[in-house]
N, C-alpha and C positions, 0 to 999 in steps of 0.2 A: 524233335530237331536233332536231337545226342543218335538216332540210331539214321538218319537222313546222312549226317556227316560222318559216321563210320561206316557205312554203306559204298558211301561215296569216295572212303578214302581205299577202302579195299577194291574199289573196282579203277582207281585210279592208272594211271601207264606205268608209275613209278612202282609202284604193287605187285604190277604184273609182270617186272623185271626182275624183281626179286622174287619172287615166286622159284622161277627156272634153275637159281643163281643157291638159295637156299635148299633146293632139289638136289644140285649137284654137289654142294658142299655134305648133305649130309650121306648122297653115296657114298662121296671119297673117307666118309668120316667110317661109315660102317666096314666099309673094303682095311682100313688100315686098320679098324680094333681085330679085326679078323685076321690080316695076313702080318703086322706087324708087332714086336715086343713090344708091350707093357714099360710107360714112360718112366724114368725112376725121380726119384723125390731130386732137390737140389742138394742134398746133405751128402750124396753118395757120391765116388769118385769122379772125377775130371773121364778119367779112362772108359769107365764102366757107360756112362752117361754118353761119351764120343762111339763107343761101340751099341748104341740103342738110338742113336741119329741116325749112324751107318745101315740099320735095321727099317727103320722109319722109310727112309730115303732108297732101299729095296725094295719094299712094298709099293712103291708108287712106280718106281723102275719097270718091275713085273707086270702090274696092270698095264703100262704102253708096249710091252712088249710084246701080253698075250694078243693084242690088236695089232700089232706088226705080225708077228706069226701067224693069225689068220690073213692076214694078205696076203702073206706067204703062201701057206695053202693054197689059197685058193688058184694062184700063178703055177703054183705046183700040177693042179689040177687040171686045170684045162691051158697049161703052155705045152714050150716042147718041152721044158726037161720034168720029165716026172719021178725023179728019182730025188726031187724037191720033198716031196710029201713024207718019206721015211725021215727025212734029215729036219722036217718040221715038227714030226711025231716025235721023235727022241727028243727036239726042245722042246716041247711040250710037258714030256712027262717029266724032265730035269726042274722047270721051272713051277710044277706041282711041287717036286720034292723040297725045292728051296723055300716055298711057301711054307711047308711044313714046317722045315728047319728054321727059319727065321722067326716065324711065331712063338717056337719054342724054346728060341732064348741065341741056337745057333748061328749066328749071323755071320761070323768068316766064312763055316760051310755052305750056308746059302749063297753068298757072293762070291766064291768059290764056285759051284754048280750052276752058279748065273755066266761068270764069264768063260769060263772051260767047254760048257755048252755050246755060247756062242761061237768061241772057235772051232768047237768041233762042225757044226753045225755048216761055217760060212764055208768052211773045210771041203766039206763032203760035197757042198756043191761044188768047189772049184775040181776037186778029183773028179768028178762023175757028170762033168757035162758033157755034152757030144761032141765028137770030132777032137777031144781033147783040149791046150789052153788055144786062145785067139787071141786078138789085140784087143778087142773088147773086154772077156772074159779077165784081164790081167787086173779092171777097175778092181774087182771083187779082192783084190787084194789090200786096197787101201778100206776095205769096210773093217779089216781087222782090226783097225783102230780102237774101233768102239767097243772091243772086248778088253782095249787097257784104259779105256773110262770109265767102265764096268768096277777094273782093276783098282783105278786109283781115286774111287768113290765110293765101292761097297769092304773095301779090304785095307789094311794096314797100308800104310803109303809105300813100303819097302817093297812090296808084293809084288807091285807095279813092271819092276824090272825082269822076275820073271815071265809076266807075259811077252814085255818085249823081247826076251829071250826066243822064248817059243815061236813066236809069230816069225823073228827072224830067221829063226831055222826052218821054218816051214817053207818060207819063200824060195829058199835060196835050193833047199833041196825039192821043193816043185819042178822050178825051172829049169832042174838041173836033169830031172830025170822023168818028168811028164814028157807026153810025147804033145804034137798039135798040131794045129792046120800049117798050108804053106807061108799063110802071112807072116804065120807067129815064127817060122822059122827061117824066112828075111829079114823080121824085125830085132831079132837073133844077131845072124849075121851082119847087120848093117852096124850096131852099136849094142854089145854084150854086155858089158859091164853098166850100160847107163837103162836099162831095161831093169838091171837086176839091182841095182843102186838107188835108182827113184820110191819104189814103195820101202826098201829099209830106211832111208833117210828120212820119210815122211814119221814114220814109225818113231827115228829116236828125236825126231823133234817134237811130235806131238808128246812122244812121253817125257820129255825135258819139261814143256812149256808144263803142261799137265801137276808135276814131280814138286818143280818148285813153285808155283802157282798152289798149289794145296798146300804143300809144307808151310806157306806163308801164313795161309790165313787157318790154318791149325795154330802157329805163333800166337796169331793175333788172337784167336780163340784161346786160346790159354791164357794173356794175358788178359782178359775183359773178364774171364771166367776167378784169375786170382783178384783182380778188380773189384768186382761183385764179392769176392770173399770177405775183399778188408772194407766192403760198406757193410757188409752185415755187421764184419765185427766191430764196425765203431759205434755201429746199432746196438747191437748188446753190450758196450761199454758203457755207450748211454743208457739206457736204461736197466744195468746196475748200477750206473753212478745213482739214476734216480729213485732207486730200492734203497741204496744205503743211504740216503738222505732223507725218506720216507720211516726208515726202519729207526734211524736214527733219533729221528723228533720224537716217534712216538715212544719210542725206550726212556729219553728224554721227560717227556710228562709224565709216564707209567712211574719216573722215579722222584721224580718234583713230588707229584702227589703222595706218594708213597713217605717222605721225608717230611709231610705235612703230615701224617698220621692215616690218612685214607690209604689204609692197604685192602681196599676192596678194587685199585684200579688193573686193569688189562689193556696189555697190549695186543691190537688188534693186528696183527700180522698174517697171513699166509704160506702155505710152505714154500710159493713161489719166490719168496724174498730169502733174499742169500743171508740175514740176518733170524729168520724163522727158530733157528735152534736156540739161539741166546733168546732170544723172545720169551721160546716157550719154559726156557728152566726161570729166568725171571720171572713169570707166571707163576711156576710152580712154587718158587720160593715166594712170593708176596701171599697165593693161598693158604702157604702154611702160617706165613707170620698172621695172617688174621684169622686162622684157626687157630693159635695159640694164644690170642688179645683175647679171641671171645672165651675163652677156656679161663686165661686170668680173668676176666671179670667175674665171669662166675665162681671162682674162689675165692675173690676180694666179697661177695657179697654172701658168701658161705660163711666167710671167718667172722664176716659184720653180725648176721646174724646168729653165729655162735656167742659170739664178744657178750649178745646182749641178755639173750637168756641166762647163759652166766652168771650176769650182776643181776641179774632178779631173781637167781635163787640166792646167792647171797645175801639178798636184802627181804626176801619173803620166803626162805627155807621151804620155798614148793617144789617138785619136781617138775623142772623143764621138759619142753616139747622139745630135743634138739631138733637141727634139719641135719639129712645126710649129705656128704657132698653131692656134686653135679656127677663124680663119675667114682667106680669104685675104687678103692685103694687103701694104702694104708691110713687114709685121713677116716674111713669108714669104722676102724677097731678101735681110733682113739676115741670116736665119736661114741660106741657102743661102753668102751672101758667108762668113760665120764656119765655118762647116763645109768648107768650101773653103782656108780661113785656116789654121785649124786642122791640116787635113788636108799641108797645105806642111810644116807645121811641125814635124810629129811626124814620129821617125825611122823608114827603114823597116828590114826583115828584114838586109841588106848594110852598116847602120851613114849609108846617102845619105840625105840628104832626098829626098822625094816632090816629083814634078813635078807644081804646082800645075793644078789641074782649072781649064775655066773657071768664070769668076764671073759669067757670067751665068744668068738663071735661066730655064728654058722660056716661052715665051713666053704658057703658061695662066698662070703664076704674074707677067706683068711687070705689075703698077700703078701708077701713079703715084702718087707723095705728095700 
């Protein structure tokens, strides 16, 4: 039944729409690791990150473009103007280079060599068509537009107005000294200035609208982007507040217990907790004081069982077995000096005292006080 209904769900229409749809998303996916920079984390600048969208948003540019330029070609190829084809070939190879460059981090040069291209490009055909300009031929001057959208979506917004610079000089010194057919030089004479007036005006209104339409939602991008900053940061305020109230408690019990006598307790922190350093010398100090408890004990039960031997040579003038301490030191030579003492003192088997041994101690055991 399980493989009836998965069967049936892959052959489904809704299946088969995604199919095509996950096809083309992962083209576009492979084309942009390919022609585009490398995304950057969120921690890195406002700037750095706006100049790697501008990158991003190149590489999708170029791939519509290399498909506009084969259109081109192709019009180049079998129209009349064939003087098409060199001025496609040079955008060609420009729009290889900017690939290169963009990939590799250069993203003003690529957008740069994207739009500079394109003027040259639409350029070459308005010089180099036949018969020189027409009334037709004059549209091709409002396509220059799109090299200041080029402008003021792959380059710094200021940039912008250089193109429009350019573009207006070009016009005005086309028209000024191209030569053309007889239309284009009635349509001249009829009204001069509104000929050469219409494509510049189109020009600095498009790059107005363009200028401050970007400039705005750069704003607003900045502000969503400091927005997003101070949630994070109230995000890691929160969760340092709740490190220091985690670190807290448990410093807390580690010293409750610790004040109860149990200096075996730890506190169990992490270095991720902003409290970690105090943690771990609190640590260190609780292991020494309970290696210093077990150390007294074992002297308190050293001196016990010195105490007792003691009083039973006193009371049966035998030589004791001392114990030696738990660790060496100078409790070690008193222990030797008295066993030596001791040993004078007690009678031997013939009713003499014992000839006292020396009292000094080897010299692994001599420390000083």
């Amino acid at each position: 039944m399980k493989r009836s209904q998965s069967s049936s769900q892959s052959h489904s229409p809704l299946a088969k729409m995604r199919k095509p749809e996950e096809g083309i998303q992962n083209f576009f996916s492979r084309w942009t690791s390919m022609t585009a920079p490398t995304e950057l984390p969120r921690s890195a600048p406002f700037k750095q990150r706006e100049a790697v969208r501008r990158g991003r948003l190149a590489s999708a540019i170029m791939f519509f473009l290399i498909l506009i330029l084969l259109g081109a070609l192709t019009i180049g190829i079998f129209g009349a103007n064939h003087l098409i084809v060199p001025a496609v070939t040079v955008m060609f190879v420009l729009v290889l280079a900017a690939i290169y460059l963009n990939r590799s981090g250069h993203m003003n040069v690529a957008g740069l060599f994207l739009s500079l291209g394109y003027d040259v490009s639409v350029s070459s055909v308005i010089l180099t068509y036949p018969g020189g300009l027409t009334p037709s031929i004059l549209g091709l001057y409002d396509m220059l537009v799109i090299s200041e959208i080029f402008f003021v979506t792959l380059l710094p917004l200021n940039w912008v107005l250089l193109s429009l610079v350019l573009n207006i000089a070009f016009i005005i010194t086309d028209l000024s000294l191209q030569g053309g057919s007889a239309s284009f030089y009635a349509m001249m004479a009829g009204d001069r200035m509104a000929v050469i007036s219409r494509p510049i005006m189109l020009h600095v209104i498009v790059t107005a609208v363009l200028y401050f339409w970007i400039r705005n939602n750069q704003r607003e991008m900045i502000r969503a982007d400091q927005a997003e900053d101070l949630a994070a940061l109230r995000q890691e305020r929160v969760r340092e507040k709740e490190q220091l109230q985690t670190g807290i408690e448990s410093i807390q019990q580690a010293l409750v217990r610790a004040a109860n006598g149990d200096f075996s307790a730890h506190i169990p922190l992490s270095q991720e907790n902003v409290l970690w350093k105090i943690a771990s010398s609190i640590n260190t100090l609780l292991a020494r004081i309970q290696s210093a408890r077990k150390n007294e004990e074992q002297v308190n039960h050293f001196i016990e069982h010195l105490t007792h031997e003691l009083q039973n040579f006193l009371v049966t003038r035998r030589p004791p077995i001392l114990p030696f301490p738990p660790q060496p030191g100078p409790t070690t030579k008193l222990v030797r000096t008295l066993q030596a003492l001791m040993m004078s003192r007690s009678p031997s088997p013939s009713g003499s005292h014992r000839s006292v041994p020396p009292l000094n101690p080897p010299a692994s055991d001599r420390q000083s006080f």
